[in-house]
N, C-alpha and C positions, 0 to 999 in steps of 0.2 A: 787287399792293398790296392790305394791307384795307380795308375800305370800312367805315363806322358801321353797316351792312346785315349785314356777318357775323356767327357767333357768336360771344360774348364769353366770356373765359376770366380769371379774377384767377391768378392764380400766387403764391403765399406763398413767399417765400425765393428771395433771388440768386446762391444759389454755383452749382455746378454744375449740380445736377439742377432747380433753376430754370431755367437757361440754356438747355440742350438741350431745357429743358420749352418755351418759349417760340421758339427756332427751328425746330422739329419744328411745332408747332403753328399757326405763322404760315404755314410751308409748307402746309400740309392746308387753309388757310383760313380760319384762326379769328383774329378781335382779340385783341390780347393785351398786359395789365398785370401786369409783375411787381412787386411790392413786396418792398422789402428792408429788416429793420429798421435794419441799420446807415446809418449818415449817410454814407459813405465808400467807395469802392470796396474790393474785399476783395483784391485783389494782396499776394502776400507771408503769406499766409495755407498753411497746410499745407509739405508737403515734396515727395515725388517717386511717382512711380506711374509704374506701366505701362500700355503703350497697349493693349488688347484692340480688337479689331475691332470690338465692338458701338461702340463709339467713333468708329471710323472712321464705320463706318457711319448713324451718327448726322447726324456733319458732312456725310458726303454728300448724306444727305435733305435738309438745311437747307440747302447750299452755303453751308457753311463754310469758312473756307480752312485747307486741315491740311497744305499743302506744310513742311517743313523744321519737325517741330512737333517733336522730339525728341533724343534722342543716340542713335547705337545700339550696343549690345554684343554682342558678336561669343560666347565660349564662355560659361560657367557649372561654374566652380570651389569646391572645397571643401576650406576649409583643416583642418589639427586645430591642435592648442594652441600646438605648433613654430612652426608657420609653412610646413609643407610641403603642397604641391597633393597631396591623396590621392583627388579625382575629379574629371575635367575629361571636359564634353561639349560640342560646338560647339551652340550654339543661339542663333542672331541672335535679338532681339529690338530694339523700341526702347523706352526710357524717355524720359517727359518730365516736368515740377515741373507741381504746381496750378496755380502762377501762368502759366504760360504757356499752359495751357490754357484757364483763365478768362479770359483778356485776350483770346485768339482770340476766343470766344464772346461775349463783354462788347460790345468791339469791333466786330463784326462788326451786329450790334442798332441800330435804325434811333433818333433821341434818341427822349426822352421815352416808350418802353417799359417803359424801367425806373423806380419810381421809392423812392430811400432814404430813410433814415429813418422809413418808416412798421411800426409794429408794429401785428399786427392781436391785438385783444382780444377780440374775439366773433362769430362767425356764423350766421346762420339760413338755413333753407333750405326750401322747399314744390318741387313738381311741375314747376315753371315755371324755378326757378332758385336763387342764392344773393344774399344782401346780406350786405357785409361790413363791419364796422367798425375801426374803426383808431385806436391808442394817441391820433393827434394830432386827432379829431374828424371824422376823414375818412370819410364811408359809400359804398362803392361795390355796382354790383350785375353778374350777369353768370351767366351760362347753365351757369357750370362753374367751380367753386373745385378748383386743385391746392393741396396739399400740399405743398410740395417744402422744408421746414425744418428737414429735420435730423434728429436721433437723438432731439433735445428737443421735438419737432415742437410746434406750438400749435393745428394743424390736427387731427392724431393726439390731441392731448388732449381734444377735443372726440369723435369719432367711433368711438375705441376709448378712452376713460377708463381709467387701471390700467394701462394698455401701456408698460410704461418700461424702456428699458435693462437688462441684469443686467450685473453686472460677472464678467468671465471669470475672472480671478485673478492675473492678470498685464499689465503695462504696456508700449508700446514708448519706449525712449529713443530719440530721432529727433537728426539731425544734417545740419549741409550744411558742407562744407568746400572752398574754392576748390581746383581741379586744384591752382596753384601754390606752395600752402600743404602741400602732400601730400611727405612727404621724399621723396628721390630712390629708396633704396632701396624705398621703399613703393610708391610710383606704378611701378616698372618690375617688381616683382610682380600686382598688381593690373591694370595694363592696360588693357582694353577692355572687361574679365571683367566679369559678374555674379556676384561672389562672398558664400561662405556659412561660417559657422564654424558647426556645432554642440556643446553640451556636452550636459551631466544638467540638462534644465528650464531650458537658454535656448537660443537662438540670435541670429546678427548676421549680417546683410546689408546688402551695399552695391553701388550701381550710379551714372551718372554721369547727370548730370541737367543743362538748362541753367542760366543763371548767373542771379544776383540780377536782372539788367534781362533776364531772357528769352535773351541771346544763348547761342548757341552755336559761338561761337568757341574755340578750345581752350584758349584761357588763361583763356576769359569760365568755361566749364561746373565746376560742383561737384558733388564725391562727396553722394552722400544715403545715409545708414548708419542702420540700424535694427538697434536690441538689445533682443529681445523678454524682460524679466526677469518672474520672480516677487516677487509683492509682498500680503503677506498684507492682508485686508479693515479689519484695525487699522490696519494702517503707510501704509494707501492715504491716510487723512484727512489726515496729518500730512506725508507728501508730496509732498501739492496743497496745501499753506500755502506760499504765491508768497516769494517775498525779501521782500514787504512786508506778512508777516503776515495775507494774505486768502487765507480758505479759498477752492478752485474746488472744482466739480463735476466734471468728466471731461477737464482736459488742463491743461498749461500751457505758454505761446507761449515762444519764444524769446525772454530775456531774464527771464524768471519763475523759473527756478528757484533756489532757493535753494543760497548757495556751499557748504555743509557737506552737501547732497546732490550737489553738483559733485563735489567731494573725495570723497566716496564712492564716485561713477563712477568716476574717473579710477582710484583705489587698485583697483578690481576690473579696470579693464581691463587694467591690469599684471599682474594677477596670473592672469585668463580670459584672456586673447584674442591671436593670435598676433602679432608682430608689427609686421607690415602693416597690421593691422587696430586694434590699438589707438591707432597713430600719425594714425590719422582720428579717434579718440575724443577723445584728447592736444587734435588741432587745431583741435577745435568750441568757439570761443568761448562759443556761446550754445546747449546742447543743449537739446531740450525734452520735454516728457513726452505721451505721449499714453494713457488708458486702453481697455483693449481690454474691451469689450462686446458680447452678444447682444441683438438685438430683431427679433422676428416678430411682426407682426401679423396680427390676425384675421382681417383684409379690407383690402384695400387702396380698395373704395370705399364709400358710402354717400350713397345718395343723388345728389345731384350734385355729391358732393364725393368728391375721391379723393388718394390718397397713391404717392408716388414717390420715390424713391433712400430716403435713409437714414430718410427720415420713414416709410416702410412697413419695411424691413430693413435692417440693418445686420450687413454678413457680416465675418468677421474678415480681417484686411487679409493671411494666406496666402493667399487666394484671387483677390487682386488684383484684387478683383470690384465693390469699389467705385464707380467713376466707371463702369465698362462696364454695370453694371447700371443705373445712373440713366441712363443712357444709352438702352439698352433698352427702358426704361419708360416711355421721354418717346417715342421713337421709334416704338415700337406703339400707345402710346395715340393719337399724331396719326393714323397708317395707321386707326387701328379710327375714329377720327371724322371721317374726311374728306367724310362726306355730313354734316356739321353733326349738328342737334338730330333731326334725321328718325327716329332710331330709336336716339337717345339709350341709355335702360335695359338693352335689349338690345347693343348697342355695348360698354357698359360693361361688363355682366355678362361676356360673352367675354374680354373683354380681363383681365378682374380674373381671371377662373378661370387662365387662360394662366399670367397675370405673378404671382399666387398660385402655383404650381406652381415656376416656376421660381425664385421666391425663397425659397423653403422649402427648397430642392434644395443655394442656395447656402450660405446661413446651415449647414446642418445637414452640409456637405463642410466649413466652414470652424471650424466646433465639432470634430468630428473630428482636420482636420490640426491644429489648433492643441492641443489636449489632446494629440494624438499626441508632437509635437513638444515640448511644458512638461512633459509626465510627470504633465495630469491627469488625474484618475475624471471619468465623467459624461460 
């Protein structure tokens, strides 16, 4: 248990790489306040990912509970336009959805750790620590500011100023569709599989994921389908204008898109994708958009401030590198500060060269397959 006696740590941001920031760290010893600006728990947010071990490994540092956290898929198929399997390789993995992930982690956090609705507006910092301030007049202080918010980071706008997303050049359309929604014919191709369609400058993947409330019973669990399109830097503005006429910045949730870009899906995927595969497209009531972006930063610390998961990198989602790298980051930085403030600077520096290394490694594998894959330069 922490004591008022340990080091203090604020955490910026509750999704993920907050989460794992905040049980990594509690284990190692440290107080810990996450702030999240949303007033609301974030369940129901994102689609499906896979489980990478730095994951696992994460929940184990924390003693998290990760029994029955997934679905698992047994080969990894690929179809062409037909509809016929033209490579199959057995390769178990599991998949599991954001939401279920998050609620482990959420869950799991003892009350009053976390606390919403606070956006933070400004922070300072000297030799001894950081003081934070907060959209609602809240100042708090504490021996170590993470970062942990995002692609938009507010942390990262302060300590690397000019570090912002670039947009890749292409979008994923994302989908979830109940097993029993799935036609008969489609669900008895499909399977167990991880499967993949490629053309000329897209691809689609889908695997099976647990259901809206987390279960995974087989009637409960839904296909999660991603079709990674091209979409010129013009057409991007006008494609993130919601059903209600408000432009977004880099995604739109389910239930945001606009019907006359529905109808535009649906007409391609009649015409792209093979049969099995479009009938997941067909049954996505609500698909949504997501934009695919690079961001590397220059440093992931400063000071006694430092950045983690997407607020330092954001690697493109072929890499599947996502949550396993927040994961990671949260993970080593607890190991590297387990003696508290004692050697602080040094502590950090280590840790920053490491997890600098390794997120440069990822972003720049995921820049690669992904141009590889869309048919871009660069």
């Amino acid at each position: 248990m922490n004591t008022p006696h340990d080091p203090h740590v604020i955490i910026v941001g509750g999704s993920l790489a907050g989460l794992f920031s905040a049980h990594s760290l509690r284990q190692a010893g440290w107080r810990v306040d996450v702030f999240e600006r949303s007033e609301h728990r974030l369940q129901g947010r994102g689609g499906g990912l896979v489980i990478q071990q730095d994951v696992l490994d994460a929940m184990d540092y924390a003693d998290a509970p990760r029994e029955m956290l997934g679905v698992r898929s047994d080969d990894r198929i690929v179809l062409n336009a037909r509809g016929e399997v033209i490579y199959r390789r057995h390769q178990p993995q599991t998949q599991t959805s954001w939401s279920l992930l998050y609620s482990r982690l959420r869950e799991a956090l003892p009350a009053g750790v976390v606390h919403p609705g606070e956006r933070l507006t400004r922070f300072t910092q000297n030799d001894a620590g950081v003081s934070c301030e907060f959209e609602s007049g809240r100042v708090e202080t504490a021996d170590l500011l993470v970062g942990a918010d995002g692609a938009r980071s507010a942390v990262r706008a302060v300590i690397a100023p000019g570090v912002t997303p670039r947009y890749a050049g292409y979008v994923a359309w994302r989908g979830l569709v109940l097993e029993t929604e799935v036609p008969a014919l489609a669900a008895r191709q499909l399977g167990s599989a991880f499967v993949f369609q490629e053309g000329t400058d897209h691809q689609w993947l889908a695997y099976r994921v647990p259901g809206e409330d987390n279960s995974l019973a087989p009637e409960k669990r839904r296909w999660n389908w991603v079709w990674f399109r091209k979409v010129s830097l013009d057409d991007l503005g006008q494609l993130l204008v919601d059903r209600h006429g408000v432009a977004q910045e880099q995604a739109l949730p389910p239930g945001g898109v606009k019907q006359v870009d529905i109808d535009d899906l649906h007409r391609d995927a009649k015409e792209m994708l093979a049969p099995s595969v479009q009938a997941l497209v067909l049954a996505t009531a609500q698909p949504f958009i997501q934009t695919i972006v690079d961001l590397a930063t220059p440093s992931m610390v400063s000071g006694r401030a430092v950045l983690v998961g997407d607020a330092a990198f954001v690697p493109r989602p072929h890499t599947a590198g996502g949550a396993a790298r927040a994961a990671a980051n949260a993970l080593s930085l607890a190991q590297a500060l387990r003696a508290g403030t004692t050697r602080i600077n040094a502590q950090l520096a280590s840790w920053n060269e490491e997890q600098m290394r390794f997120g440069k490694l990822l972003v720049a594998d995921g820049i690669a397959m992904g141009n590889r894959i869309m048919r871009l330069g660069g």
